[in-house]
N, CA, C and O atoms as a MOPAC input file, in Angstrom:
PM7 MOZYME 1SCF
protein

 N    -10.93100 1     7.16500 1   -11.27400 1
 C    -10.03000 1     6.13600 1   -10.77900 1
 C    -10.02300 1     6.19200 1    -9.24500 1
 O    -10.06400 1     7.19600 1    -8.53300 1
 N     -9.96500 1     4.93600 1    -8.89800 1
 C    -10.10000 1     5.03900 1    -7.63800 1
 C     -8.36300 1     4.85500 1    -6.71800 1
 O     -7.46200 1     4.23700 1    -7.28600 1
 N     -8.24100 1     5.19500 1    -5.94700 1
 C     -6.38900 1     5.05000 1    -5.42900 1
 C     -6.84700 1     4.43100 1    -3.87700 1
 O     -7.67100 1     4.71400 1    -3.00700 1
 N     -5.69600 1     3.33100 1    -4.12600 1
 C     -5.98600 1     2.60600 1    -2.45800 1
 C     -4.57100 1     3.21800 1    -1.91600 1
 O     -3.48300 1     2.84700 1    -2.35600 1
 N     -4.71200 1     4.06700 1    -1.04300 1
 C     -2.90100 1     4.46400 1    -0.23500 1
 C     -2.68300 1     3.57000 1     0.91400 1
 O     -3.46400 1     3.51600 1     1.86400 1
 N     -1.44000 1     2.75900 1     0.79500 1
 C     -0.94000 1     2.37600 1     1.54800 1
 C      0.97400 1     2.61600 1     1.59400 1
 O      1.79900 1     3.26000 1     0.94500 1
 N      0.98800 1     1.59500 1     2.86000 1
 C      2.38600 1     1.74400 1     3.09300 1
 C      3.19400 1     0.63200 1     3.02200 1
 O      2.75400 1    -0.40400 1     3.52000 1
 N      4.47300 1     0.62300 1     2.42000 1
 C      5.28800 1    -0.33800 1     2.77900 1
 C      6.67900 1    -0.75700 1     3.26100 1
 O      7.48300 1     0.12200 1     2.95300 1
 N      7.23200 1    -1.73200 1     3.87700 1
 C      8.44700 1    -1.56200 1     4.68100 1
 C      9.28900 1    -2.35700 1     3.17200 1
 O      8.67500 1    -3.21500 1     2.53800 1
 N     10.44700 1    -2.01000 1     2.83800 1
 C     11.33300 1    -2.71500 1     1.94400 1
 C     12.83900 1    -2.84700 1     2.26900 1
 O     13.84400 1    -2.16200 1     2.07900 1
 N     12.48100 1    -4.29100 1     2.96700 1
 C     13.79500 1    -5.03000 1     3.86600 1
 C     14.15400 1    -5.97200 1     2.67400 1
 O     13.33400 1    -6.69300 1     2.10500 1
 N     15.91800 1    -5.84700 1     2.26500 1
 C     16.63700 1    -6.31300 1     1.13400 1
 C     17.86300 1    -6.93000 1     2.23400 1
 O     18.54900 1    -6.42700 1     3.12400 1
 N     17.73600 1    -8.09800 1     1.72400 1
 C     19.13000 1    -8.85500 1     2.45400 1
 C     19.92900 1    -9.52300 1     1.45100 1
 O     19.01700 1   -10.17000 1     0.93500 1
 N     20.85700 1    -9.81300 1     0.85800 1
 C     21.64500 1   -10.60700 1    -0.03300 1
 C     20.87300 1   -10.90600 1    -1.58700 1
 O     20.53300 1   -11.94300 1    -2.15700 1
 N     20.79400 1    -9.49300 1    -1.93100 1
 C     19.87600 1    -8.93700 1    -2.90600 1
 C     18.16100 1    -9.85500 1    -3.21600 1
 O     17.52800 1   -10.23600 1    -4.20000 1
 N     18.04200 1    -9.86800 1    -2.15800 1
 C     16.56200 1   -10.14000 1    -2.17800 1
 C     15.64100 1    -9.57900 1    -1.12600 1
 O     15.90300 1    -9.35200 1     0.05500 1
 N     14.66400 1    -9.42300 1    -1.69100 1
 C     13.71000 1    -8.84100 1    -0.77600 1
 C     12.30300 1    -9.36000 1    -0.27300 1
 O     11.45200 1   -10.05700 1    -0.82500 1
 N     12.38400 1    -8.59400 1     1.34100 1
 C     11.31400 1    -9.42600 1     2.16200 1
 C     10.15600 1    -9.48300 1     1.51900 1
 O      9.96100 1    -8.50200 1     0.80100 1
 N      8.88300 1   -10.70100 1     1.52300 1
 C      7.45600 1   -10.51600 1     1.16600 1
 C      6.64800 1   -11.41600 1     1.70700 1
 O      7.08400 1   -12.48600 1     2.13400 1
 N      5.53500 1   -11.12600 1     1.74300 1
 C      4.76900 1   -11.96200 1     2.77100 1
 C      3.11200 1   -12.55500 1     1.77400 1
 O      2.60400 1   -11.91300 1     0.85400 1
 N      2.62300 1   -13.82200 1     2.29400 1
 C      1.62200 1   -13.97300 1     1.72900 1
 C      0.32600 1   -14.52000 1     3.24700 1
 O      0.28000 1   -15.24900 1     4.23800 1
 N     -0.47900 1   -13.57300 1     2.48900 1
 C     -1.66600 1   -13.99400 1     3.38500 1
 C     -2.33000 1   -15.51400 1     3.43200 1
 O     -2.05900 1   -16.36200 1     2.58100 1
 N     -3.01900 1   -15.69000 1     4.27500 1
 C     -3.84200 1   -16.59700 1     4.23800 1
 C     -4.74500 1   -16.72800 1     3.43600 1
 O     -5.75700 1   -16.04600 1     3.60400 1
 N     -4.67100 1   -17.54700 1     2.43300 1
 C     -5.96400 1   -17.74000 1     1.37000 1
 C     -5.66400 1   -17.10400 1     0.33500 1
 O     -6.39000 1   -17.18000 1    -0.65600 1
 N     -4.55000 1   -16.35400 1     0.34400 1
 C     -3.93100 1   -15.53900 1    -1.10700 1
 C     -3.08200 1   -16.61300 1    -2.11000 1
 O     -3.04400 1   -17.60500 1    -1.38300 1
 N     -2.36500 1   -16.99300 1    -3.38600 1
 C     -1.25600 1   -17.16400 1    -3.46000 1
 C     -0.48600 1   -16.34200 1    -4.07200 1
 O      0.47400 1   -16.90800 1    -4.59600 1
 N     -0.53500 1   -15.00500 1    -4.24200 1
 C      0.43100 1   -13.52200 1    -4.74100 1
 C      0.94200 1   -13.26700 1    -2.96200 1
 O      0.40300 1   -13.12600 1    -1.86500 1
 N      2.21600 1   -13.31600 1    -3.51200 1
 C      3.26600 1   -12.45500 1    -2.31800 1
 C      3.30100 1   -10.90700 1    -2.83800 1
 O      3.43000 1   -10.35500 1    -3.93000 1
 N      3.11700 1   -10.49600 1    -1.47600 1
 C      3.18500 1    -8.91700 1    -0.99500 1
 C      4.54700 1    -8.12100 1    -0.22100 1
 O      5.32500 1    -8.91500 1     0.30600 1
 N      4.81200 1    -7.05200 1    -0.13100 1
 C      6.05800 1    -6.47800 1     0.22300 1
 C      4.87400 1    -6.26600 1     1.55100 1
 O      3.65600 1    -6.13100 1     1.42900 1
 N      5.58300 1    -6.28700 1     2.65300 1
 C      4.51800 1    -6.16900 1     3.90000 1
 C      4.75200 1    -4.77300 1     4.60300 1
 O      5.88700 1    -4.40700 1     4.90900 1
 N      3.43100 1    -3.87800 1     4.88800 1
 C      3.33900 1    -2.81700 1     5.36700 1
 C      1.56100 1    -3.24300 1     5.41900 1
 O      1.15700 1    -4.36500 1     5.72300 1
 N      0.70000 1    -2.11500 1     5.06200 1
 C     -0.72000 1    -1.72600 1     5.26200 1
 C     -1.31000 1    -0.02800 1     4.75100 1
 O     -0.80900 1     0.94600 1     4.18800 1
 N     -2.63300 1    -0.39100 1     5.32700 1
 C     -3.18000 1     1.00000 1     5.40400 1
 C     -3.01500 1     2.10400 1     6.83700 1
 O     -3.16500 1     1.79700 1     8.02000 1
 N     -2.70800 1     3.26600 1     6.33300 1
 C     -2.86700 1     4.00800 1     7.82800 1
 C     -4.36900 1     3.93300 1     8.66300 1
 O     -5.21400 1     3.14500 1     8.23800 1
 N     -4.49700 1     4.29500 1     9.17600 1
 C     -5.58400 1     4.65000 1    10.35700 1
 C     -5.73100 1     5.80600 1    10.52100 1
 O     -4.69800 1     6.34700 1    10.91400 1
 N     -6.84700 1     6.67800 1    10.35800 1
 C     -7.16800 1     8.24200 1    10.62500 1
 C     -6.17100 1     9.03200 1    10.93400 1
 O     -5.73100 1     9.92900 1    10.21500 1
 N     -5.76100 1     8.70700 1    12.07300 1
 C     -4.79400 1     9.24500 1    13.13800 1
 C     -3.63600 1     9.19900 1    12.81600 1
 O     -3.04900 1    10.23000 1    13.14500 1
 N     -2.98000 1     8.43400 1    12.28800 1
 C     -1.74200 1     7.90000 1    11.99500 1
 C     -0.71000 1     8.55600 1    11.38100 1
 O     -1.24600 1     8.58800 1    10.27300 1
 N      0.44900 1     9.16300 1    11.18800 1
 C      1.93400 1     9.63700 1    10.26800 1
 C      2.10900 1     8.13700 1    10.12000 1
 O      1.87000 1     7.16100 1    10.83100 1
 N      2.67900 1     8.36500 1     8.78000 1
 C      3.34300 1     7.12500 1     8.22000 1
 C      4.25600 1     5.86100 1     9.16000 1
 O      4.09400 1     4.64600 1     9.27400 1
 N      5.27800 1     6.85200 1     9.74500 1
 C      6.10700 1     5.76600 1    10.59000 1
 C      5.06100 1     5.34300 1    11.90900 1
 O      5.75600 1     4.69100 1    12.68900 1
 N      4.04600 1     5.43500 1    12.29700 1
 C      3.13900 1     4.75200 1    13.16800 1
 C      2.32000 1     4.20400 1    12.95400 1
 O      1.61000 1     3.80200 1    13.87600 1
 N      1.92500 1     3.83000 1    11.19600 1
 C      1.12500 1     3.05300 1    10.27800 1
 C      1.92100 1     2.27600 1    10.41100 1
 O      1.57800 1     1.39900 1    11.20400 1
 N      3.01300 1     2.14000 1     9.94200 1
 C      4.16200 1     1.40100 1     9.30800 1
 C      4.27900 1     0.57400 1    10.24100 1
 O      4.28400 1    -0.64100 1    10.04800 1
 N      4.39000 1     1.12300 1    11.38100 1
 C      5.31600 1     0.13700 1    12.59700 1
 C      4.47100 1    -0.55300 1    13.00700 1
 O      4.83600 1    -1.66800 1    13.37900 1
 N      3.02900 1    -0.21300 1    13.11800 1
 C      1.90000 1    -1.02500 1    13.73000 1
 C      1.77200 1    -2.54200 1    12.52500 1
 O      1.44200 1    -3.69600 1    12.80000 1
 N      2.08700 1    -2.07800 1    11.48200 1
 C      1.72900 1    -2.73700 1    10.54600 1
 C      2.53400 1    -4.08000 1    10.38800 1
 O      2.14900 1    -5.24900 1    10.36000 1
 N      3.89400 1    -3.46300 1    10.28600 1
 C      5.10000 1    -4.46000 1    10.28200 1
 C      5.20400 1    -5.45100 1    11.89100 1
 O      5.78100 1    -6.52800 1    12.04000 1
 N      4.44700 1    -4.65900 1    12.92100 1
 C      4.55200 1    -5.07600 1    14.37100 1
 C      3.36400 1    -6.23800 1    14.20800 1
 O      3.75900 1    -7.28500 1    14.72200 1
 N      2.19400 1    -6.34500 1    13.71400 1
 C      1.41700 1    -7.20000 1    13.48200 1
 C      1.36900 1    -8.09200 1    12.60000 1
 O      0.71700 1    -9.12700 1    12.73800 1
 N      1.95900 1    -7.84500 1    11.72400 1
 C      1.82100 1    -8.94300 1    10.42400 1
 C      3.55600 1    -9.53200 1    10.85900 1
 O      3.76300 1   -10.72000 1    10.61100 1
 N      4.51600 1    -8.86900 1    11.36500 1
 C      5.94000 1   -10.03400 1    11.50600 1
 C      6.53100 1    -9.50100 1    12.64600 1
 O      7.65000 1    -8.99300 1    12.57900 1
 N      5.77000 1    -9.57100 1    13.90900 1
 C      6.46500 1    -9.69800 1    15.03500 1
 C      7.62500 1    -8.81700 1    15.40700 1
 O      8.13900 1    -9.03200 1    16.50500 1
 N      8.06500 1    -7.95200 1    14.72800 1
 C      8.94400 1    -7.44000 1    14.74700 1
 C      8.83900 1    -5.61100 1    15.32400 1
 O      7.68800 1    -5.18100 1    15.40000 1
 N      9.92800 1    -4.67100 1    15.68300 1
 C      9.85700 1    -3.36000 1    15.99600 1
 C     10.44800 1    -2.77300 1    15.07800 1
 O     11.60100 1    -3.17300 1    14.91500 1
 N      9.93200 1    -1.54100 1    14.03900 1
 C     11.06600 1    -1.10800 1    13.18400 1
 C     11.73900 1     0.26600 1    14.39100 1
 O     11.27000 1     0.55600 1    15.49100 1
 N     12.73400 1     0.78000 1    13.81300 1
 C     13.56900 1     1.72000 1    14.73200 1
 C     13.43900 1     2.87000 1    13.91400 1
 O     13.71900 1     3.05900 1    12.73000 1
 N     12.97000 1     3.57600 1    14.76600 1
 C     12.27100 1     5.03700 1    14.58200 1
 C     12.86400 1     5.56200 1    13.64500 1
 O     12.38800 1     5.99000 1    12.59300 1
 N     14.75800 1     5.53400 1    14.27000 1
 C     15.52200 1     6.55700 1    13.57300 1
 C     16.42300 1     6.12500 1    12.25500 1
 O     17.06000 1     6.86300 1    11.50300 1
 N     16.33400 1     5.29300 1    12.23500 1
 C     17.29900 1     4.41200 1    11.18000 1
 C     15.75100 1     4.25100 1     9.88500 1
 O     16.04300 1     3.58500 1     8.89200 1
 N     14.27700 1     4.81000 1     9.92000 1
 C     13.46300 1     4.82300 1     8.61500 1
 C     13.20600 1     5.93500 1     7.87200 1
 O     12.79100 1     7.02500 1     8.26500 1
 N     13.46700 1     5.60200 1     6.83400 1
 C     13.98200 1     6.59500 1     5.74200 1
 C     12.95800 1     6.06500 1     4.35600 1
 O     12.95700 1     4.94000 1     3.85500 1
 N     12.05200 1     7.35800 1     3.91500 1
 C     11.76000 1     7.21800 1     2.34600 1
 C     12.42800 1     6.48100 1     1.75900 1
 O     13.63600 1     6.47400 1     1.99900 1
 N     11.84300 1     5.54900 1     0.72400 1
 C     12.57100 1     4.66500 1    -0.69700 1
 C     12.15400 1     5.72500 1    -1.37500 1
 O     12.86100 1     6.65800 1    -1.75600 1
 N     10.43700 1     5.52600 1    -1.60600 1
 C     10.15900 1     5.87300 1    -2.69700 1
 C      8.50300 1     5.41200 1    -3.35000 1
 O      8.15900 1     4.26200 1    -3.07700 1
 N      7.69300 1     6.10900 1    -4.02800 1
 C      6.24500 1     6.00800 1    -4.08900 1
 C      6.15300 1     5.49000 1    -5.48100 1
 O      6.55500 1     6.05500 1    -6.49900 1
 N      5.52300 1     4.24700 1    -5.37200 1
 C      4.58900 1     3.10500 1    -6.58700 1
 C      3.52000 1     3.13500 1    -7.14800 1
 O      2.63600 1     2.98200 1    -6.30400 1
 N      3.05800 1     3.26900 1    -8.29100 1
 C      1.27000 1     2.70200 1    -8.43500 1
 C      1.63600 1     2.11400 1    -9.45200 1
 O      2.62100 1     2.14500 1   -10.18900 1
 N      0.12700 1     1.23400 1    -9.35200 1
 C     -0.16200 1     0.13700 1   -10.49100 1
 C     -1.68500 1    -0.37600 1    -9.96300 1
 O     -2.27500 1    -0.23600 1    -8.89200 1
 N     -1.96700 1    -0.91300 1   -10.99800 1
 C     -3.50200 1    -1.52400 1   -10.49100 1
 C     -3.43700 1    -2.51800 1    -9.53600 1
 O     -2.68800 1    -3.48100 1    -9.70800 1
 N     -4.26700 1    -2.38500 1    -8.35000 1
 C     -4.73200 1    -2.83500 1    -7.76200 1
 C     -4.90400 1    -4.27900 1    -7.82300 1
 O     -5.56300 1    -4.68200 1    -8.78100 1
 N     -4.32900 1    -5.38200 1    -6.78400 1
 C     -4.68600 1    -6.71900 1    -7.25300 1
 C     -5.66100 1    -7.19200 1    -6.52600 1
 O     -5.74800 1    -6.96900 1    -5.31900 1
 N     -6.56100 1    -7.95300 1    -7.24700 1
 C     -7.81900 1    -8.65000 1    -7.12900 1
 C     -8.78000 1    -7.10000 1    -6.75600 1
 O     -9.23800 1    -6.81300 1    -5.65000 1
 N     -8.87400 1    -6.44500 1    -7.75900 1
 C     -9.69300 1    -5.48300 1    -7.19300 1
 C     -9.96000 1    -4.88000 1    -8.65700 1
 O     -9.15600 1    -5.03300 1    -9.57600 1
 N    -11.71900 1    -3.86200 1    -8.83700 1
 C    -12.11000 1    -3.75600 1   -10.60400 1
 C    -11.24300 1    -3.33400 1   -11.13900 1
 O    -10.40400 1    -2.93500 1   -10.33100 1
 N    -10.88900 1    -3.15300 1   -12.40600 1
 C    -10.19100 1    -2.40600 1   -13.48100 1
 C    -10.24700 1    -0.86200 1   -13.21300 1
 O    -11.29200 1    -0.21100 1   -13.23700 1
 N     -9.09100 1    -0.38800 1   -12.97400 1
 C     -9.13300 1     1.25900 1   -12.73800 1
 C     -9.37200 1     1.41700 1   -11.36300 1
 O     -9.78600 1     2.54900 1   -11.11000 1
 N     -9.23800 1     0.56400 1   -10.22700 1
 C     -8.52000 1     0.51700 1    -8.95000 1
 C     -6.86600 1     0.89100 1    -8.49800 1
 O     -6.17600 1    -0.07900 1    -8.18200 1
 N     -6.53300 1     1.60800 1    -8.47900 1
 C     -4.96300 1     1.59800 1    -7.92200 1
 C     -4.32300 1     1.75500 1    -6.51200 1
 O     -4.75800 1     2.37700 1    -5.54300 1
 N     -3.04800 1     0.94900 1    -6.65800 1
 C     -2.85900 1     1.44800 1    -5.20400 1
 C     -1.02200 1     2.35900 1    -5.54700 1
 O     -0.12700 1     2.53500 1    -6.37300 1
 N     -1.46500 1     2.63300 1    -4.24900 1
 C     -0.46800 1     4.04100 1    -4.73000 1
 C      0.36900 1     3.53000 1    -3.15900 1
 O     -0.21400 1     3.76300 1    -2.10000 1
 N      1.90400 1     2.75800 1    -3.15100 1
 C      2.52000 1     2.35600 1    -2.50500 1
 C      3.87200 1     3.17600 1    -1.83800 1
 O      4.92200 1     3.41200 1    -2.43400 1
 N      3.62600 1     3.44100 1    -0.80800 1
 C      4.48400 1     4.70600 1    -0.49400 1
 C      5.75200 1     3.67500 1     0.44500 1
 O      5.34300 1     3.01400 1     1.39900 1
 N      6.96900 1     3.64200 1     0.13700 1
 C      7.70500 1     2.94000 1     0.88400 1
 C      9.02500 1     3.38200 1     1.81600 1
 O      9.37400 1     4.49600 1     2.21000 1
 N      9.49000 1     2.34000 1     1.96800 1
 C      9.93500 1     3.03900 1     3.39900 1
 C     11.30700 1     1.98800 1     3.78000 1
 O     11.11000 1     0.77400 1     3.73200 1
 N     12.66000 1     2.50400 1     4.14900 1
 C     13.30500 1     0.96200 1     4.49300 1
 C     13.93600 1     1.08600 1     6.02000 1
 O     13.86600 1     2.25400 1     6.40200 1
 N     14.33100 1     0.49700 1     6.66700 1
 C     14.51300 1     1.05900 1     7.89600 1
 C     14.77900 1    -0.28900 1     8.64100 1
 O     14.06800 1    -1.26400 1     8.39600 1
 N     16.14400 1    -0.37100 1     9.86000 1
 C     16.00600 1    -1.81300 1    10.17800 1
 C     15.09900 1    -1.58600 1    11.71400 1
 O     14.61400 1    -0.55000 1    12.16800 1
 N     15.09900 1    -2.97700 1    12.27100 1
 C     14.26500 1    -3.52400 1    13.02100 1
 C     14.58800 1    -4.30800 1    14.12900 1
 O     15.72200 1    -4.71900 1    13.88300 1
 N     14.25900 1    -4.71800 1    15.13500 1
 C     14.61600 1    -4.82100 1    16.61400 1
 C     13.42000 1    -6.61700 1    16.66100 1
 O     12.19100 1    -6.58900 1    16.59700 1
 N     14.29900 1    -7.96700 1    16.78700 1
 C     13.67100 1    -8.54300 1    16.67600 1
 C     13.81400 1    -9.64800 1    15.98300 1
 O     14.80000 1    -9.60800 1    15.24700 1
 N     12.98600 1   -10.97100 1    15.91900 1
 C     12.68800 1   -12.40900 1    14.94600 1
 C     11.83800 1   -11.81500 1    14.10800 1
 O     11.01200 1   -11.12200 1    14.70200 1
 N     11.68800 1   -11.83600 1    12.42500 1
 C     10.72200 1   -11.87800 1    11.99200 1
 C     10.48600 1   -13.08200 1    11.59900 1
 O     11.22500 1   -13.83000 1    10.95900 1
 N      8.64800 1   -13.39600 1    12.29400 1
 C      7.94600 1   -14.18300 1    12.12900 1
 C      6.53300 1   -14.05700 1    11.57000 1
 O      6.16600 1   -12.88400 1    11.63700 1
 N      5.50100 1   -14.96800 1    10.97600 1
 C      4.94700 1   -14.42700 1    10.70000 1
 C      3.78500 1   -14.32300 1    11.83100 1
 O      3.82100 1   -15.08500 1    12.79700 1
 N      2.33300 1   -12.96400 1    11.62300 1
 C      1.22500 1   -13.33000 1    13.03200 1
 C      0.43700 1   -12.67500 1    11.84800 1
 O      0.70000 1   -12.11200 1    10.78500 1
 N     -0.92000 1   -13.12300 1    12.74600 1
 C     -2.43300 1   -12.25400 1    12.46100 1
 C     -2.35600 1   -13.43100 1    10.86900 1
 O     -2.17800 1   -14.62500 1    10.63100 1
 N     -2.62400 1   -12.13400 1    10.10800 1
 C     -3.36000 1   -12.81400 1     8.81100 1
 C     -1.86800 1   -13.20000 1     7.80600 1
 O     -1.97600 1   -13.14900 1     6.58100 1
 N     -0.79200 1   -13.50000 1     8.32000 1
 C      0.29500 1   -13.52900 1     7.53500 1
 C      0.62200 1   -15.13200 1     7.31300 1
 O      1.35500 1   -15.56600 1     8.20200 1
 N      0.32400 1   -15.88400 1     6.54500 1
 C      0.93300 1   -17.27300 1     6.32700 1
 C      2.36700 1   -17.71800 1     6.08300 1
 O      2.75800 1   -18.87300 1     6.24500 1
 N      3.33000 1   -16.40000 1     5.56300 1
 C      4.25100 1   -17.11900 1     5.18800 1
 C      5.15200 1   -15.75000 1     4.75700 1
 O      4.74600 1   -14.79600 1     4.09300 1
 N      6.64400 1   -15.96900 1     5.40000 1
 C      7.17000 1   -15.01300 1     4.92100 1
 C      8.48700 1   -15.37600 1     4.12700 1
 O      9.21100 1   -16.29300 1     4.51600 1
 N      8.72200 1   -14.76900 1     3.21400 1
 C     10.12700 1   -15.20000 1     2.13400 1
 C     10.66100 1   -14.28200 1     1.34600 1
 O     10.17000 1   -13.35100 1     0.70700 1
 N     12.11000 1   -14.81600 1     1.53100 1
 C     12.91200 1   -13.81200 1     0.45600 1
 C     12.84200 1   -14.21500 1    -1.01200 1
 O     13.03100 1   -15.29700 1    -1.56700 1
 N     12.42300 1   -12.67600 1    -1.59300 1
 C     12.26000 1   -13.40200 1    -2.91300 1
 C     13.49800 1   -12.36600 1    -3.61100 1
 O     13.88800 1   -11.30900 1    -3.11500 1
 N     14.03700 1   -13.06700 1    -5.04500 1
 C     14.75400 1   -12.43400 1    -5.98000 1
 C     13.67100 1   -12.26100 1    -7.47200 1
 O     12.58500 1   -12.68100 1    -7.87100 1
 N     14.35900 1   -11.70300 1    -7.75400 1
 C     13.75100 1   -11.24200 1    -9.56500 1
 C     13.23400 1   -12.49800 1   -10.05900 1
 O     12.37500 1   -12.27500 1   -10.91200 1
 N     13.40000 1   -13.58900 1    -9.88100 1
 C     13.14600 1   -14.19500 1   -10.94500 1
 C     11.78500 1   -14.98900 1   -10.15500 1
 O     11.35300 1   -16.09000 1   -10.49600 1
 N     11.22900 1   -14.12900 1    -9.00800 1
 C     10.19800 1   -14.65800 1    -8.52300 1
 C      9.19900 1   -13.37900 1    -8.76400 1
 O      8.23500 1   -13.27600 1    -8.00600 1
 N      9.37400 1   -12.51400 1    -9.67500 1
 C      8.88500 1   -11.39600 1   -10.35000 1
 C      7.10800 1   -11.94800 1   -10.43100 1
 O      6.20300 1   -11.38300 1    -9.81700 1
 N      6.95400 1   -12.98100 1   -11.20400 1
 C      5.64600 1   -13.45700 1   -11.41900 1
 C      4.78100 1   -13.86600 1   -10.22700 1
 O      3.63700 1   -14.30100 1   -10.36100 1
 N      5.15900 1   -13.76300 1    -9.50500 1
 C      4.83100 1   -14.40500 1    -7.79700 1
 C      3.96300 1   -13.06100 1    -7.03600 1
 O      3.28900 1   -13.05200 1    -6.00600 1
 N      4.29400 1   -11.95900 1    -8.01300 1
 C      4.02800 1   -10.65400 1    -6.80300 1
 C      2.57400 1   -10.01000 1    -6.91400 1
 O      1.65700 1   -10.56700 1    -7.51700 1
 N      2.47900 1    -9.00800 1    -6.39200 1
 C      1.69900 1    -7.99900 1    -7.35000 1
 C      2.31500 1    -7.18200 1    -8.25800 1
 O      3.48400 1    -6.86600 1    -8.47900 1
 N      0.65500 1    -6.77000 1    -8.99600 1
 C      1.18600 1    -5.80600 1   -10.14600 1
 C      2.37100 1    -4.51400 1    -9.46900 1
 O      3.33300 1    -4.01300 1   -10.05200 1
 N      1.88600 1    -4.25700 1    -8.12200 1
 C      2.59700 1    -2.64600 1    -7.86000 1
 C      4.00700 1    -3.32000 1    -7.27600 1
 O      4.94600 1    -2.52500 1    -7.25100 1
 N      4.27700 1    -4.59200 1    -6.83100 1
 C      5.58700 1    -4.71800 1    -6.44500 1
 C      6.24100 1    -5.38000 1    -7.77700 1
 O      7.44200 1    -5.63900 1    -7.70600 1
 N      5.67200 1    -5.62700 1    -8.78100 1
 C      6.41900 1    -5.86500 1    -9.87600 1
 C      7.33600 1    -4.65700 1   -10.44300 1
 O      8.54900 1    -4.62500 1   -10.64900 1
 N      6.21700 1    -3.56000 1   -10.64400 1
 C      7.52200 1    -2.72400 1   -10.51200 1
 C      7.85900 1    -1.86400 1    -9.57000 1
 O      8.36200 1    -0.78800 1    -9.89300 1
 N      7.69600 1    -2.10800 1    -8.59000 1
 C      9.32200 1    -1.97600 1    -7.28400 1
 C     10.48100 1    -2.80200 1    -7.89300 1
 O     11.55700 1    -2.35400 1    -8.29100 1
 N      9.90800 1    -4.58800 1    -7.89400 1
 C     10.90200 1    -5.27700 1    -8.58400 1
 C     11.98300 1    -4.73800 1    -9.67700 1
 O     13.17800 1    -4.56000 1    -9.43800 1
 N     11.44100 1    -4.55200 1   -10.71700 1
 C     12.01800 1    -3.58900 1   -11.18100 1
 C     12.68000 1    -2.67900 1   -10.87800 1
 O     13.84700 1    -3.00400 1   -11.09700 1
 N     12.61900 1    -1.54100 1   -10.43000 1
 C     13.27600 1    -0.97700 1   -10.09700 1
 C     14.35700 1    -1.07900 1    -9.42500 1
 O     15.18900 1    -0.19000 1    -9.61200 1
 N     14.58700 1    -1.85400 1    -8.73500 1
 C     15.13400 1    -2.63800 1    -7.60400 1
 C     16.32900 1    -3.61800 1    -8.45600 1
 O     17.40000 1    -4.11300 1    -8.10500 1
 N     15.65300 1    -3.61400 1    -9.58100 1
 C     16.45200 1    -4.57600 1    -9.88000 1
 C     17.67100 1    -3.71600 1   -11.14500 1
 O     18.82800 1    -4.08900 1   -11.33600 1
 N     16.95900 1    -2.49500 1   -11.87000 1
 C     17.73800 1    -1.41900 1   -12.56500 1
 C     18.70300 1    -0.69500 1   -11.85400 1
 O     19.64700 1    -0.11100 1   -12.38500 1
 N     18.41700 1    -0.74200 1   -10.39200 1
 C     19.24400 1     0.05900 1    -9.23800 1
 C     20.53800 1    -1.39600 1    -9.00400 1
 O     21.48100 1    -1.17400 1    -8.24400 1
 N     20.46800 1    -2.39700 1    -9.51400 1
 C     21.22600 1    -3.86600 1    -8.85000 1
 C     21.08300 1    -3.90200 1    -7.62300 1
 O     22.11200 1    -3.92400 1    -6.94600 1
 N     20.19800 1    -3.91500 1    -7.16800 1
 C     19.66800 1    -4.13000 1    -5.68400 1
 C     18.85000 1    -5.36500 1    -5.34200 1
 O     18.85200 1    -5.86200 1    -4.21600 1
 N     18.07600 1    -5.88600 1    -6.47900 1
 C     17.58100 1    -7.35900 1    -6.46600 1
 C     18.33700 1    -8.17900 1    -7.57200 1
 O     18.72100 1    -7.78700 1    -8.67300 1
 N     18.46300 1    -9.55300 1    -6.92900 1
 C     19.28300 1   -10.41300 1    -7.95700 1
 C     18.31300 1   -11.17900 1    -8.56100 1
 O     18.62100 1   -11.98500 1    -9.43900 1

């Protein structure tokens, strides 16, 4: 099996949570990335969230959620990605840049909209009453 590690930021406002869709995609994503060689998590993270929505997260206010897998979307059978997350607020407009088309709050009942690995975040999220 192969494991894709990445990272993600999980910003919840009036029980819904942030997600973003690329250009040329139509599955919404919880927005973070991959690290870079060099990188600790919170300097993946921030580069990540700093490029795809304009925004600064704040060093001290990011804190572990909690780590995801599920298969991999648009990628072979027995691909996974293994989603390490993170919530923490931020200094800033979020807008979207780079390869980001579109950003929105989604609730549960936009469950079918996601990927497989934020479906169950969704979940979870939603057993905790944290997504409506």
């Amino acid at each position: 099996m192969k494991i894709i590690d990445k990272l993600a930021w999980i910003q919840l406002k009036d029980g819904q949570i942030l997600s973003t869709r690329t250009k040329g995609r139509s599955k919404f994503y919880i927005p973070g990335g991959k690290r870079e060689a060099t990188e600790n998590d919170f300097a993946a993270l921030s580069r990540e969230i700093r490029e795809e929505l304009s925004v600064e997260l704040v060093e001290e206010t990011v804190n572990y959620f909690g780590t995801f897998q599920a298969q991999a979307d648009s990628h072979p059978e027995g691909t996974e990605v293994k989603m390490t997350c993170y919530t923490g607020a931020y200094k800033g407009t979020i807008q979207p840049a780079n390869e980001i088309e579109e950003v929105v709050w989604l609730g549960y009942a936009d469950r079918e909209k996601v990927s497989p690995v934020d479906k169950i975040i969704f979940d979870w999220l939603r057993k905790e009453q944290l997504l409506n």
